[in-house]
ZAMARGU-4260 file (C-alpha; in steps of 0.2 Angstrom, whole numbers, plus 5000, padded with zeros to 4 digits):
<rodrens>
0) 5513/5215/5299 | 5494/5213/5299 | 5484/5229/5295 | 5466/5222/5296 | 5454/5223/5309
5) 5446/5209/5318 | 5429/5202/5314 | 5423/5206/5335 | 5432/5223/5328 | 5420/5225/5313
10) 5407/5219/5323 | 5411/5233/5337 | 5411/5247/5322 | 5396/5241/5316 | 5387/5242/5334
15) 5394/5260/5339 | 5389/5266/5323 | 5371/5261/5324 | 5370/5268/5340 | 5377/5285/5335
20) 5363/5285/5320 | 5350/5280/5334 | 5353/5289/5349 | 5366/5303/5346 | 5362/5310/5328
25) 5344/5314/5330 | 5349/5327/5344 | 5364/5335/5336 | 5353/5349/5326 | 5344/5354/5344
30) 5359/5354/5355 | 5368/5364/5342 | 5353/5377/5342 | 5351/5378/5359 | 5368/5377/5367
35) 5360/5363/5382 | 5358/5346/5383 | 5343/5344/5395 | 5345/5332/5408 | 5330/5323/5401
40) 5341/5317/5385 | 5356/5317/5397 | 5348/5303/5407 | 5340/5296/5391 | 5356/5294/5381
45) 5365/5286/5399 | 5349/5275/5402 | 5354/5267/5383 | 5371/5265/5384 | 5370/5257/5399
50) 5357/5245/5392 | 5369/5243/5374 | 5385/5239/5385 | 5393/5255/5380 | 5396/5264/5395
55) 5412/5265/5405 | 5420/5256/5389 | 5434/5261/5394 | 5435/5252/5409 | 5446/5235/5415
60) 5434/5220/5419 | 5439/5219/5436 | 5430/5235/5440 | 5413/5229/5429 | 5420/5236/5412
65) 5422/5226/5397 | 5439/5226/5399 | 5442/5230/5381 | 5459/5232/5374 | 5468/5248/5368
70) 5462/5245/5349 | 5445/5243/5354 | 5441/5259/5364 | 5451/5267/5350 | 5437/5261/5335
75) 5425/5266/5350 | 5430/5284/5349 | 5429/5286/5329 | 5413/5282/5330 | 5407/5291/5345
80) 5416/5307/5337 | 5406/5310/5323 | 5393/5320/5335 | 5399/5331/5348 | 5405/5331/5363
85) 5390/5338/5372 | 5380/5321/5366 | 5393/5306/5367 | 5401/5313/5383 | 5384/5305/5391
90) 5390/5290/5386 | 5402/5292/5399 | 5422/5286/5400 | 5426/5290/5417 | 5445/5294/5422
95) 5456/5279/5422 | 5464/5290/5436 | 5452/5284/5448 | 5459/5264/5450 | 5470/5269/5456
100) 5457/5272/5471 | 5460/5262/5488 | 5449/5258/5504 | 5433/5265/5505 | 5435/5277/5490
105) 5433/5261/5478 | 5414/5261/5483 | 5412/5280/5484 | 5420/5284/5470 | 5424/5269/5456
110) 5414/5258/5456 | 5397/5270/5455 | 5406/5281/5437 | 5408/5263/5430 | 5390/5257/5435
115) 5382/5277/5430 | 5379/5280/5447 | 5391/5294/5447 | 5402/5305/5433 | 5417/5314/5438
120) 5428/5331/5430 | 5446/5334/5429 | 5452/5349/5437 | 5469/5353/5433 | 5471/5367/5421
125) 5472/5384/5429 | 5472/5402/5423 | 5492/5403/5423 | 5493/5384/5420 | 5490/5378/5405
130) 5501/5369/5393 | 5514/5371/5409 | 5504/5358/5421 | 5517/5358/5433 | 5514/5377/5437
135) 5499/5375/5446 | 5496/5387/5461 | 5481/5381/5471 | 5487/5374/5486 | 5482/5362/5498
140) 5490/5362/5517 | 5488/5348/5530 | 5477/5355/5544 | 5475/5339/5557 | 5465/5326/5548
145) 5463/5337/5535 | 5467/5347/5518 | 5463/5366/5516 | 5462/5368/5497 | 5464/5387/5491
150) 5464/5391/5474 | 5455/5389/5457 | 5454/5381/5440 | 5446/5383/5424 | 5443/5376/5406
155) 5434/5362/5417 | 5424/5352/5403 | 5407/5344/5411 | 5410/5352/5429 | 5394/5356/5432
160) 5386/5339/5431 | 5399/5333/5439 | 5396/5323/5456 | 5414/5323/5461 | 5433/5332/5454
165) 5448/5326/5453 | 5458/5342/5460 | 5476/5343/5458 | 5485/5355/5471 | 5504/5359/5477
170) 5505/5351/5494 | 5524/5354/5496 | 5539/5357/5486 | 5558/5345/5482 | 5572/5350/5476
175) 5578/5342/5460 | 5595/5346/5450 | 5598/5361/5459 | 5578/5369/5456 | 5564/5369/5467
180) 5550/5359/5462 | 5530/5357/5468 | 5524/5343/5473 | 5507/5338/5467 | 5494/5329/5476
185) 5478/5325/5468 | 5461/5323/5479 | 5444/5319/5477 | 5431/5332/5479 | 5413/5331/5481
190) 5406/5346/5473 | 5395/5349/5485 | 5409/5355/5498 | 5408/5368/5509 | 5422/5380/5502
195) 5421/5374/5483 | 5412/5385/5469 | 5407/5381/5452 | 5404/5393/5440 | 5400/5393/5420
200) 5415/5399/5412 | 5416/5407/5395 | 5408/5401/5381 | 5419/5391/5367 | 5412/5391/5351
205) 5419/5372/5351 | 5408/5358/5355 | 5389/5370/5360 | 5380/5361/5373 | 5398/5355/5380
210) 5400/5367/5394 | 5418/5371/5404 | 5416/5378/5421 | 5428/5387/5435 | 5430/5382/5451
215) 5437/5391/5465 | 5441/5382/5482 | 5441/5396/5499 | 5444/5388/5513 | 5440/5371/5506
220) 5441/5358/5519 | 5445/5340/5512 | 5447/5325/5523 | 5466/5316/5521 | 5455/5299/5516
225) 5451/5309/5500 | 5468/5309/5495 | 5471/5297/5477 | 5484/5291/5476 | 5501/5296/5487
230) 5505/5314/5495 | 5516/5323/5480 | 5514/5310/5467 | 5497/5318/5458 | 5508/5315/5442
235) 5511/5296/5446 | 5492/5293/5445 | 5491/5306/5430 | 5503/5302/5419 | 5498/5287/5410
240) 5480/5292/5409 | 5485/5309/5401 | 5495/5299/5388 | 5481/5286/5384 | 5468/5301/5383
245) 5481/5309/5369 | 5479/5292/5357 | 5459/5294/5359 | 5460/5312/5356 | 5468/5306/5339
250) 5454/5293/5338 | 5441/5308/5339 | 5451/5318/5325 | 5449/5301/5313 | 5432/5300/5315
255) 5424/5320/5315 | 5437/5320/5298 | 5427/5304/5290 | 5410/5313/5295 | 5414/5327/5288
260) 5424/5318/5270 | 5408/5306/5270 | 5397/5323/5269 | 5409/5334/5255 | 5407/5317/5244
265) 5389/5316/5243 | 5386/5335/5241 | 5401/5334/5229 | 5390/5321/5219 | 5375/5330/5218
270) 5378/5347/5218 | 5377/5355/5200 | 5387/5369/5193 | 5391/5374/5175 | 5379/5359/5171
275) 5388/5346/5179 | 5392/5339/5197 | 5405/5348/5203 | 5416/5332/5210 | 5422/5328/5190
280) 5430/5344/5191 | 5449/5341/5197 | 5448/5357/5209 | 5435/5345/5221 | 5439/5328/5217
285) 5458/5330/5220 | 5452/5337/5239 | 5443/5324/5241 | 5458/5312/5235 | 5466/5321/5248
290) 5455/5320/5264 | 5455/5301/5259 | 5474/5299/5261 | 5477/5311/5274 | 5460/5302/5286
295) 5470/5285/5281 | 5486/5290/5287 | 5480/5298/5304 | 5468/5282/5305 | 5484/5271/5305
300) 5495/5280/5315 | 5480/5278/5327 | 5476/5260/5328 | 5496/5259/5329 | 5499/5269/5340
305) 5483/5261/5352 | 5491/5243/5347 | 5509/5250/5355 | 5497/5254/5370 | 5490/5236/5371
310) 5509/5227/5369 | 5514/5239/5383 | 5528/5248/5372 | 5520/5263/5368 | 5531/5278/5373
315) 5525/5297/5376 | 5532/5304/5359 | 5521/5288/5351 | 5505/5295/5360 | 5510/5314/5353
320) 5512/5310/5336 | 5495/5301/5336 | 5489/5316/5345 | 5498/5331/5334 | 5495/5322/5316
325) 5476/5316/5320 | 5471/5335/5326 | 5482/5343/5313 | 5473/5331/5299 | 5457/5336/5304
330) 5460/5355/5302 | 5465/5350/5284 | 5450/5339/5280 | 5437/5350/5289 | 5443/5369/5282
335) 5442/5359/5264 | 5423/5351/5267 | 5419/5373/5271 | 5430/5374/5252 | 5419/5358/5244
340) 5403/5366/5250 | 5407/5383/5245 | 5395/5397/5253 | 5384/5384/5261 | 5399/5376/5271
345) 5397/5390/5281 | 5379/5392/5287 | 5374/5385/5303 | 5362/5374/5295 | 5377/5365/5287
350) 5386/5350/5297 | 5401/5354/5292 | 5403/5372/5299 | 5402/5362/5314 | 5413/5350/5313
355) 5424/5366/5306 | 5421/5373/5322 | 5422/5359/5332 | 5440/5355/5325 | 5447/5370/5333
360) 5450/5363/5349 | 5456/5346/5347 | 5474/5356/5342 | 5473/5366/5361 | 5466/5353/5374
365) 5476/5338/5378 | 5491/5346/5376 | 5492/5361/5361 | 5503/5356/5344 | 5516/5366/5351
370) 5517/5354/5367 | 5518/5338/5357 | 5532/5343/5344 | 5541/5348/5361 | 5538/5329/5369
375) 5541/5321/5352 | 5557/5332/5349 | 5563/5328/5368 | 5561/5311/5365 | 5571/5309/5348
380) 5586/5320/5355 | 5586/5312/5373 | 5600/5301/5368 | 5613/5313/5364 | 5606/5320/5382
385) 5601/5335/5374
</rodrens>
């Protein structure tokens, strides 16, 4: 089995990086004061991965992405990781939920996110539906032409710079094995419709400058031709870009852990205590032995894991244990960069407390820990139809 990377692999890490040194990195101190990404230095940071060949990575060639495989986006991630979400989400990955866009709604809505024309938001979670997706309770009924949506969601990441969602909503319900199940549809939605409201939700101490919004539809009137997809199968369009999204959430974890083991070296190295640098004392350079392993080990399963993705063999429980051992690392890594730092681990002027805090979420959105033990598990005892 072959464990090295390409030389056009290299060469991809190599370019990312110096874009995150040049374009990102320069930002991160502001944002993190202020909380906002101005629409200046949103446009900015668009403008130049555009121009770099960056944006809409994620995208197939026949759409105008580069068509890069699994492996690829993956190394892409690592890199954009190191700063937060509130800066690289500009360079922008839109929804691979959207090819499956027919008609009209391929130059409406495709086409402009992979050429920056456009950006689109998720909207599934809602207040009583979290980790249970399929508990959804905004509704959407059939009214001539139309669709009335009624209902709301929140923990919406980027929503208000959004130009369009992609709403999921119960538009009737099947009977399977005996229990009554919804039926999901998923529409697109301008956010300019009449009916839809978009507000700044709490704020998380995750990602500053990353906002999540709630919306609330009353009344909301959607034509029939913004439906993607098929009537009741939301989850057929969804599923394979929520697994996918789990593997570069794991891609994420690798590289905020490698930021933040790359810092706790060099202060290691430098800081002086009891006249000597504190890494020769066993209690730091064995934590730093540690972060080494662990970043390795979650970088593998990784890149396996995205390889699986590019054979076309890559199965749910694959994608959560990328997920679930990725995020989990990073907890490990980052509360030990606070330990290496000591007191000035914790001050806001320090990157690590960031990348502390940051670290947080990556074990809740996506699908919480919890959720992928439970898919993991599932998929082991299946078999003995357990």
């Amino acid at each position: 089995m072959d464990f090295q990377l390409t030389e056009e692999h290299q060469m991809l890490i190599e370019s990312v990086s110096a874009f995150v040194e040049r374009e990102l990195l320069p930002y991160e101190a502001e944002v993190e004061s202020t909380g906002e990404v101005s629409k200046e230095l949103a446009d900015q940071i668009r403008t130049k991965a555009l121009e770099s060949g960056f944006y809409a990575f994620n995208m197939p060639e026949e759409v105008g992405g580069p068509g890069l495989d699994y492996v690829s986006q993956a190394l892409i991630e690592r890199e954009l990781s190191k700063v937060s979400w509130a800066l690289h989400v500009f360079v922008a990955r839109p929804s691979k939920i959207l090819m499956a866009c027919k008609g009209d709604q391929i130059e409406e809505y495709l086409l402009p996110c992979v050429r920056g024309e456009k950006s689109d938001c998720f909207a599934l979670t809602e207040p009583d539906a979290g980790s249970d997706a399929a508990g959804i309770k905004t509704r959407a009924v059939k009214d001539g032409e139309d669709y009335i949506i009624n209902g709301s969601k929140h923990f919406i990441s980027h929503a208000g710079d959004a130009d369009f969602a992609i709403v999921f909503a119960v538009t009737g319900t099947q009977e399977i094995n005996g229990r009554t199940r919804n039926e999901v549809t998923s529409f697109l939605v301008d956010t300019d419709t009449k009916g839809l409201e978009i507000r700044r939700g709490p704020i998380c101490v995750s990602n500053r400058g990353y906002h999540q919004y709630e919306l609330f539809f009353d009344e909301c009137r959607v034509p029939a031709s913004k439906v993607l997809g098929e009537i009741g199968k939301g989850w057929t369009v969804a599923n394979d870009w929520l697994t996918a999204g789990r593997v570069m959430v794991a891609a994420n974890c690798v590289g905020q852990a490698q930021r933040a083991m790359d810092l706790s070296v060099s202060w290691a190295a430098q800081r002086k205590q009891f006249g000597k640098v504190i890494a020769k004392n066993q209690g730091v350079s064995f934590k730093l032995a540690d972060m080494a392993t662990n970043i390795r080990a979650a970088d593998l399963l990784t890149l396996y894991t995205a390889q699986k993705m590019d054979l076309g063999s890559m199965t749910d429980g694959d994608a959560g244990m990328a997920k679930l051992f990725a995020s989990e690392m990073l907890a490990r890594v980052t509360d030990e960069a606070i330990q290496v730092y000591g007191g000035m681990g914790l001050m806001d002027e320090s990157p690590v407390e960031r990348l502390w805090r940051n670290a947080r979420i990556e074990r809740v959105w996506e699908g919480t820990s919890e959720i992928q033990r439970h898919i993991i598990s599932r998929e082991m005892l299946r078999v003995y139809d357990v």
